[in-house]
C-alpha positions as CSV (number, residue, x, y, z in Angstrom):
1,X,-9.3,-10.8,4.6
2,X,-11.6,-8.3,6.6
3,X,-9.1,-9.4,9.6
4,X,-6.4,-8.1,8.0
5,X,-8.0,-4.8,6.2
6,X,-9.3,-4.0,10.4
7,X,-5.7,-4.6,11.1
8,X,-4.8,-1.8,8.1
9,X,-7.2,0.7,9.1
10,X,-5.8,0.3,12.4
11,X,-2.2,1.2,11.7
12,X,-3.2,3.8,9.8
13,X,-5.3,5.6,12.2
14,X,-2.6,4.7,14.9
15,X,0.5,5.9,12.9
16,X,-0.6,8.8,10.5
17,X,2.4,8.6,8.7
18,X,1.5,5.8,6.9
19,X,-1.1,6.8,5.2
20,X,1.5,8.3,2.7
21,X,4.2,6.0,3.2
22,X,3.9,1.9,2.5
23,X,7.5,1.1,3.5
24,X,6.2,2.5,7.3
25,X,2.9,1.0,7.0
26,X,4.0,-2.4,6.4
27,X,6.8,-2.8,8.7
28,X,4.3,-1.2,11.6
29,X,1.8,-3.8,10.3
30,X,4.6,-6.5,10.6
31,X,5.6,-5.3,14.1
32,X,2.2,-5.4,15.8
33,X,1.8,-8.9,13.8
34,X,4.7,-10.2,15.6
35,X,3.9,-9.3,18.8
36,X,0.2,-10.6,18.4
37,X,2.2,-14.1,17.6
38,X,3.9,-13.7,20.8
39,X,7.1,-12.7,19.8
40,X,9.7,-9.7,20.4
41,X,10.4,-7.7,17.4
42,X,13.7,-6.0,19.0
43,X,14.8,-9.0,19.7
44,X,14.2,-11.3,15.4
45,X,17.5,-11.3,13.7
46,X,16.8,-10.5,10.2
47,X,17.4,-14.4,8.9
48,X,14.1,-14.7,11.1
49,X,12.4,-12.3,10.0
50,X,13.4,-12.9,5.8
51,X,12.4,-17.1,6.9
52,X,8.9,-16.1,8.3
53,X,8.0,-13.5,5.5
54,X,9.2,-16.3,3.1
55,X,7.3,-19.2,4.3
56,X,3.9,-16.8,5.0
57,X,4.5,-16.2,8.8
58,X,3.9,-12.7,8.4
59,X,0.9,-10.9,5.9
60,X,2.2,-10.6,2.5
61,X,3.2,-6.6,2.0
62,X,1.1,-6.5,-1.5
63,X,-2.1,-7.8,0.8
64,X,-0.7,-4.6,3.0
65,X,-0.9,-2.4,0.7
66,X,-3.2,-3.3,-1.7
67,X,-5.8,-3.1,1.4
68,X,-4.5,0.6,2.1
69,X,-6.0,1.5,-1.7
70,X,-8.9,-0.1,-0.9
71,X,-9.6,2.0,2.3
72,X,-8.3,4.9,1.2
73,X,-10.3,5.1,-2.4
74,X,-13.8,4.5,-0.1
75,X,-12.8,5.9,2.9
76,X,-11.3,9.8,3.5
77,X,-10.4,9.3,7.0
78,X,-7.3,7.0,5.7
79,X,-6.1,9.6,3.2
80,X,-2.9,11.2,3.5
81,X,-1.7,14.5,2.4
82,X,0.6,12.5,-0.5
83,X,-3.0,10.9,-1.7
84,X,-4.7,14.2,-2.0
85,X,-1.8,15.4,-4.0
86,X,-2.3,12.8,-6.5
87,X,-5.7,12.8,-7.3
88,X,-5.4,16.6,-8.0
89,X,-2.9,15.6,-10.5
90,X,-4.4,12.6,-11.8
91,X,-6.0,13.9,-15.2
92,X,-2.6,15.0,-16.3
93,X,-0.9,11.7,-15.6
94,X,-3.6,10.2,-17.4
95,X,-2.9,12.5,-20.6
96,X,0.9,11.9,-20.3
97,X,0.6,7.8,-20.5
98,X,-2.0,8.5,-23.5
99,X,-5.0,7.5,-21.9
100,X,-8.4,7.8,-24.0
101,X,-6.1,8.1,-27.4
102,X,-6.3,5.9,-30.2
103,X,-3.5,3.6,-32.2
104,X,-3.0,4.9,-35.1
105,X,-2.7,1.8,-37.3
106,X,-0.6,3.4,-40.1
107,X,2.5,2.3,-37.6
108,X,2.6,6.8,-36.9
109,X,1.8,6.3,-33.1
110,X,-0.8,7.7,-30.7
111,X,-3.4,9.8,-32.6
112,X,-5.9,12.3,-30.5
């Protein structure tokens, strides 16, 4: 697993985009994968591509991603501008879903 987070933090520093984007981190991950495994990304028909993904030829995209959390909660050089954002508005997300309110057992709902 620490292969593959190195391999994250790479891609991330590399391709700054990705820090905000999982869609371009994991098909960046996926290319340099490829060509580590010797073959030509420009050259995989999809069917190849969907058959190695399937059958765990290529890292799983929740491992992808999941890895990018982890690096970007503990480390601030792997935080985007979209991860700043969020944080900021965290608190009020938290409210809206009812976080840190109670059930009101009398069938009523969410009581504060």
């Amino acid at each position: 697993m620490k292969l593959i987070l190195q391999k994250v933090a790479n891609v991330l520093l590399k391709y700054p985009a990705t820090k905000d984007d999982d869609k371009q981190l994991c098909v960046y991950y996926w290319h340099e994968e490829l060509i580590e495994q010797g073959k030509d990304p420009s050259k995989m028909d999809i069917p190849d591509f969907f058959l190695m993904y399937s059958y765990g030829g290529l890292t799983d995209a929740q491992t992808i991603t999941r890895l990018r959390r982890k690096l970007q909660m503990e480390r601030p050089q792997f935080r985007g501008e979209r991860w700043k954002a969020k944080q900021a508005n965290q608190e009020k997300v938290k409210k809206d879903l009812g976080y840190g309110q109670t059930m009101d057992t009398s069938g009523n709902g969410y009581t504060p």
